[in-house]
C-alpha positions in Angstrom: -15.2 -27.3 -5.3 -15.0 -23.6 -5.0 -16.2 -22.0 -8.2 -16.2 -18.5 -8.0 -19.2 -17.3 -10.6 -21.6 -20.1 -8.5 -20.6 -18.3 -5.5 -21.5 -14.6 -6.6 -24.7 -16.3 -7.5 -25.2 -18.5 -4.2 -24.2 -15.3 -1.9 -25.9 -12.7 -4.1 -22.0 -10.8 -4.0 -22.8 -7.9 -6.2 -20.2 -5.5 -5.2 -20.8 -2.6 -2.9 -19.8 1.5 -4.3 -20.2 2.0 -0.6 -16.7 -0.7 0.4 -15.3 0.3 -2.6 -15.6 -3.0 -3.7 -14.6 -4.0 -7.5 -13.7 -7.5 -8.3 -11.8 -9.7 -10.7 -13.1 -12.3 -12.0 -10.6 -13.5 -14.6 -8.9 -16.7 -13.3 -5.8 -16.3 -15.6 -5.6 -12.8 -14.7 -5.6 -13.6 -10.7 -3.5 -16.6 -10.9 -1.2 -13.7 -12.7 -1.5 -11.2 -9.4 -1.1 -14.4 -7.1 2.3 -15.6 -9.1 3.5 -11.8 -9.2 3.5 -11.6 -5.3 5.3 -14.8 -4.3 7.9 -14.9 -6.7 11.0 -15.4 -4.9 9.4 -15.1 -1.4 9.1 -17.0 1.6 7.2 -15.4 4.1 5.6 -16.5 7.6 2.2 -15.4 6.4 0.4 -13.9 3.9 -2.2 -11.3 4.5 -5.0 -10.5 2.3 -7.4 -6.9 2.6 -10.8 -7.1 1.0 -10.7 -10.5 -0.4 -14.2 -10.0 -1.4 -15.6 -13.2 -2.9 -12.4 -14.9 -2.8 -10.8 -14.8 -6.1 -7.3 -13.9 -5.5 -7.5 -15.8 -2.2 -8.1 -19.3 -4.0 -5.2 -17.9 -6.5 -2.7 -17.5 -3.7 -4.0 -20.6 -1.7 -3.2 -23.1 -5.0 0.0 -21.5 -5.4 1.1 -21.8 -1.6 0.4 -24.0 1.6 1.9 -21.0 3.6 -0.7 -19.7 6.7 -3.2 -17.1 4.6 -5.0 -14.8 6.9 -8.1 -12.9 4.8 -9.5 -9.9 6.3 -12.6 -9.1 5.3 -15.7 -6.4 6.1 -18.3 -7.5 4.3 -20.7 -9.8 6.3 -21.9 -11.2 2.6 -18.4 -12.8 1.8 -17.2 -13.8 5.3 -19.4 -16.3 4.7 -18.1 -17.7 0.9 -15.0 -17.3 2.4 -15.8 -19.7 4.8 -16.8 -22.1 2.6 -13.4 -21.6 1.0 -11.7 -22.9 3.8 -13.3 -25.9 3.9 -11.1 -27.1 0.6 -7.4 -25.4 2.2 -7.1 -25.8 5.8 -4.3 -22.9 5.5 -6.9 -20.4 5.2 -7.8 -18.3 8.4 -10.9 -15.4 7.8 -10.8 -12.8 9.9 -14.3 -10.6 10.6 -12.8 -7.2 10.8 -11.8 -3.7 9.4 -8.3 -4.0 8.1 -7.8 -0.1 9.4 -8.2 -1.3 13.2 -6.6 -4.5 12.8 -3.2 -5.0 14.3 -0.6 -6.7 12.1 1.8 -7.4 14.4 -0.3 -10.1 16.2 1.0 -12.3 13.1 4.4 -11.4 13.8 6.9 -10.5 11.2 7.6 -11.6 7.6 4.3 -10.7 6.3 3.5 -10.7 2.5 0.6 -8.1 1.8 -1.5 -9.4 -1.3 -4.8 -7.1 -1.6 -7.0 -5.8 -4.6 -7.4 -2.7 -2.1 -10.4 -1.2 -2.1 -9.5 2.7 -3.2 -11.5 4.2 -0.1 -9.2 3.3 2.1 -6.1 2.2 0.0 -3.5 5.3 1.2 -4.7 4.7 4.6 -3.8 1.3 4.6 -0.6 2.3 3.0 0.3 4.8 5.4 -0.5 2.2 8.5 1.7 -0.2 6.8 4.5 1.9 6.3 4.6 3.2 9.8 5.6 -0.6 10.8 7.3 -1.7 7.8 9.5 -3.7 9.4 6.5 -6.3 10.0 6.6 -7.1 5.9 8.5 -8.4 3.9 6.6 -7.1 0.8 3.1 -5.8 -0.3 1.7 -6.4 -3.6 -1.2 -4.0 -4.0 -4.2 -2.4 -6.3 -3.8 0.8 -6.5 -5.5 3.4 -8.9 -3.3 4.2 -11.6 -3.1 7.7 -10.6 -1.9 7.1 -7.0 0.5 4.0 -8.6 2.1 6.7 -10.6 2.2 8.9 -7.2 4.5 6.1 -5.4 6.9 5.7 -8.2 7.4 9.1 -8.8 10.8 10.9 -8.9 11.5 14.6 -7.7 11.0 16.7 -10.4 7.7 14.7 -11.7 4.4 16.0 -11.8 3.1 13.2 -10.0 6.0 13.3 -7.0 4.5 14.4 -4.0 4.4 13.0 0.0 3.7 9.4 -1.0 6.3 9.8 -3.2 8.7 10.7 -0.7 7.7 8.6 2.4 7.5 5.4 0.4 10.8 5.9 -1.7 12.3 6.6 2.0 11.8 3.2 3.1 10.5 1.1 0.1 11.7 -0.1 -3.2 8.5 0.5 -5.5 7.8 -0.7 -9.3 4.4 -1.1 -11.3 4.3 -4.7 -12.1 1.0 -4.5 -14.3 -1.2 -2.2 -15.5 -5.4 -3.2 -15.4 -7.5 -1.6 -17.9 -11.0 -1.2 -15.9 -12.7 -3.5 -18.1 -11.5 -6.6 -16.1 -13.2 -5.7 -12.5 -16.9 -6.0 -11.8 -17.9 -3.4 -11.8 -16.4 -1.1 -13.9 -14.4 1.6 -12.7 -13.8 4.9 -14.2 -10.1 4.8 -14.3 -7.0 2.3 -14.7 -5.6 0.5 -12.1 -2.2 -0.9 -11.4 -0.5 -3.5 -9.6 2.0 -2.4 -7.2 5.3 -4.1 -5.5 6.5 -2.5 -2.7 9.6 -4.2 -1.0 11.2 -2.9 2.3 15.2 -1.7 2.7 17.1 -3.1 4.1 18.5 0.0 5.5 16.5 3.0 4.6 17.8 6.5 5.8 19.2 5.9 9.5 17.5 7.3 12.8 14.7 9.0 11.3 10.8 8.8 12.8 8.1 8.6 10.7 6.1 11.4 12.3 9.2 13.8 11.7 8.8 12.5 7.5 5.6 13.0 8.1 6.2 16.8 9.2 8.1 17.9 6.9 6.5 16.4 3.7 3.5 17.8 4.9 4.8 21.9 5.4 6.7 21.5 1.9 4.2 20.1 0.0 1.2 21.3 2.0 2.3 25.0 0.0 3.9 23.2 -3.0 3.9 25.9 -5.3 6.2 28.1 -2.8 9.9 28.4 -2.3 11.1 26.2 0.5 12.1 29.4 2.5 8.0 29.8 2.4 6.6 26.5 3.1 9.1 25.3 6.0 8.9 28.5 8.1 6.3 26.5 10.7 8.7 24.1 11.3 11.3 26.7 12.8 14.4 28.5 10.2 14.4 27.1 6.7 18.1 28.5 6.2 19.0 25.7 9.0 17.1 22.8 7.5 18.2 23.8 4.1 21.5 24.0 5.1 21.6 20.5 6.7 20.3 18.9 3.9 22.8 20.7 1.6 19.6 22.2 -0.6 19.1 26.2 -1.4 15.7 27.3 -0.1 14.5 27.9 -3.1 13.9 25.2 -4.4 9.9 23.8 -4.3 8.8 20.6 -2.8 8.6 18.5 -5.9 12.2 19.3 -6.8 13.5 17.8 -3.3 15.1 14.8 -3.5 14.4 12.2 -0.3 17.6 12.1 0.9 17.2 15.6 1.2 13.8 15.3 3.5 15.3 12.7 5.4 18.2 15.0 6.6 15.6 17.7 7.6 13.4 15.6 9.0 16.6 14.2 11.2 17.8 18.3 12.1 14.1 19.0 13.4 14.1 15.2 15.6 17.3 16.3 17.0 16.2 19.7 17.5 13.0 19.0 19.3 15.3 16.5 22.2 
């Protein structure tokens, strides 16, 4: 039987700064995160980043026979992992660095489960967004700070571009907050659980790497007047004017709507 504390002791899994690597231990609490991301869900496959030791994974795998696919760095836990798999056949471990992987190899439908390590957790956002129609939702660790970021509405302190490009295509809500008291080891600052669920039909027509351009010039100089900060993407009057905005308004006062119809005058523009 897998028992989690005899296998931080068998594998000597102390957790590494250098992975950002900070586990949970608390059954209760993971069987908590587990039942949080497969309420009312049927996906193909789940798909868990950093399982570490393999807390959360046992969590999900007694709550579900559906495929899990762990991806994992860290030589020292590929090999706990494995002996995880040996109790739920379901399980697949994968040997590799969830940045380079390729999710669409496990088709669509995907449910995202991760404590994400915070190194690399806007990265992995970012990826995921890019092909969001591959999921069908991702229940995440975030810092607290960056958890307020993706919930934020214009005219917060806290709403910036992750604001915007996940609020384009994502319905977003904090569905726990983590004191840092309950990971080992202790971080400096709160954590929160995250649920992020795809549209069904997000803003029509426009690409990512347009979003991704014009987030970038208004909030890049957030402090100026949009008639400032969008000058290197061509006339600010123009994209203003399409998205029905004045130009002097600042970035954080922009609702996404509004960045979605500049984003669409400067894709049609550059055909």
């Amino acid at each position: 039987m897998y028992v989690l504390k005899d296998i931080l002791k068998k594998y000597d899994l102390k957790a590494k700064k250098s992975l950002g690597q900070n586990f949970i231990l608390d059954s209760n609490l993971l069987c908590k995160i587990a039942r949080t991301a497969l309420i009312n869900l049927h996906p193909s496959v789940i798909l868990e980043v950093g399982p570490g030791p393999g807390g959360l994974t046992q969590a999900l795998l007694e709550q579900t026979n559906i495929q899990l696919v762990a991806i994992e760095k860290d030589d020292r836990c590929i090999k706990a992992l494995q002996e995880l798999k040996q109790d739920y056949p379901n399980l697949t471990v994968i040997h590799d660095d969830a940045v380079a992987f390729n999710e669409k190899i496990l088709g669509e439908n995907i449910c995202v489960v991760a404590n994400l390590p915070y190194n690399v957790s806007t990265i992995l956002l970012i990826k995921w967004l890019k092909e969001i129609c591959l999921f069908s939702r991702l229940t995440l660790m975030f810092q607290k700070e960056v958890a307020d970021r993706l919930v934020a509405l214009p005219g917060d302190s806290s709403y910036g571009r992750l604001s915007v490009l996940v609020g384009w295509l994502c319905d977003v809500s904090i569905e726990m907050t983590l004191p840092p008291y309950v990971f080992t080891p202790m971080p400096k600052v709160t954590s929160a659980l995250v649920r992020i669920t795809p549209k069904m039909n997000p803003y029509p027509r426009v690409q990512f790497e347009m979003m991704e351009k014009v987030t970038a010039a208004a909030f890049g100089q957030r402090r100026k007047m949009l008639r400032s900060s969008l000058k290197k993407l061509g006339d600010p009057n123009l994209l203003c004017a399409e998205a029905g905005i004045e130009t002097t308004l600042r970035a954080q006062d922009v609702p996404i709507e509004a960045y979605c119809k500049m984003a669409l005058c400067l894709q049609e523009g550059e055909r």
